[in-house]
N, C-alpha and C positions, 0 to 999 in steps of 0.2 A: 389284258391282264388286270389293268388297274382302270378304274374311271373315274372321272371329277364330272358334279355335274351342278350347277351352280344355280339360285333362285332367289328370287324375292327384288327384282331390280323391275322399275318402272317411271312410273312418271309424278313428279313431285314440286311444290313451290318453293322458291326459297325460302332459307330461315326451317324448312321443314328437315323432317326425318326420314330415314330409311335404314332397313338392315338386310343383308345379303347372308346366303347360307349357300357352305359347299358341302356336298356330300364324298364322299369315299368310297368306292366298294369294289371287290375284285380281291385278288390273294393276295390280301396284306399281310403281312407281318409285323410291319411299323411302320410309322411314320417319323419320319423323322423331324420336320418342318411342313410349315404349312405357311400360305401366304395371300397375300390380293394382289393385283397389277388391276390398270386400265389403260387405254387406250384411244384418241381420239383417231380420224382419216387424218392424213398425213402426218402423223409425229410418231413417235416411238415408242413401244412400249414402255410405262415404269411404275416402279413400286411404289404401293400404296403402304404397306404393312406387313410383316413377315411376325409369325410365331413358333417359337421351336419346340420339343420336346420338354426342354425344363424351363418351359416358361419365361425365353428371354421374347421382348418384342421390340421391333424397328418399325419405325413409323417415317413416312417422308415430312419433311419439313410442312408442305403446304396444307396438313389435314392433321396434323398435333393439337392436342387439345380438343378435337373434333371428332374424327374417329377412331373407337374402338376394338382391335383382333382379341377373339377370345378363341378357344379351342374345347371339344371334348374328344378326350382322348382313347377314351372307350368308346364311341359312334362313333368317331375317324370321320368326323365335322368338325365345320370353323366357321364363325361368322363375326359378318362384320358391321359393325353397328356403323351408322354413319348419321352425325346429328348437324345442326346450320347449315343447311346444303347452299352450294352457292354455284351459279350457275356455270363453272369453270371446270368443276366437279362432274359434269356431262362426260361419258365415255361409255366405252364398251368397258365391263370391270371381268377380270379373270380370277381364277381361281388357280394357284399353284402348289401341288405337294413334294416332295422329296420322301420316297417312298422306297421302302425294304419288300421285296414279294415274294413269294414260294410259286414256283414252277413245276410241273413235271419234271423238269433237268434240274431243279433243284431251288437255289434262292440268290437276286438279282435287285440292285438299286438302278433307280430311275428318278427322272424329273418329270412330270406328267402335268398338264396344263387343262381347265375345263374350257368350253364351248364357249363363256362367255354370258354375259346378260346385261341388256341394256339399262345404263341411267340417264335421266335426263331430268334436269334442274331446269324447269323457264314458268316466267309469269305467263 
């Protein structure tokens, strides 16, 4: 019904830049929130940065002042800037939306997650 599909993650030095882009698509009707997570093997998933419909944003302690969520709301995309990369900053990075969709049986909220794209920060 719905897809996320996530891009622009690769390989980078520190002190460098990158920016990540999710895409949307499928019977949306709205979105309602949109967001980042990552992930290292063995740890748990958690939030990088969350943005909502009107514009509130959360950001985790360790990448304030560093990374920026922005949204467009008409292409039902979000990306996320990410500037002084540091090598901690390594992970698989996801993409998460909270999304409104139309059905054939009608219309349905969800929490939908992308595939995923790799970062990696090393000299």
């Amino acid at each position: 019904q719905v897809q996320l599909v996530e891009s622009g993650g690769g390989l980078v030095q520190p002190g460098e830049s990158l920016s990540l882009f999710c895409a949307a698509s499928g019977s949306i009707f709205s979105i309602v929130s949109m967001g980042w997570y990552r992930q290292v093997p063995g740890k748990e998933r958690e939030l990088v940065a969350t943005l909502n419909s009107g514009g509130g944003r959360n950001y985790a302690d360790s990448v304030k002042g560093r990374f920026t969520i922005s949204r467009d709301n008409a292409k039902n995309t979000a990306q996320l800037e990410m500037n002084s990369l540091k090598p901690e900053d390594t992970a698989v990075y996801y993409c998460n939306a909270y999304v409104y969709s139309q059905t054939g049986a009608g219309m349905r909220h969800d929490v939908y997650w992308g595939q995923g794209t790799q970062v990696t920060v090393s000299s």
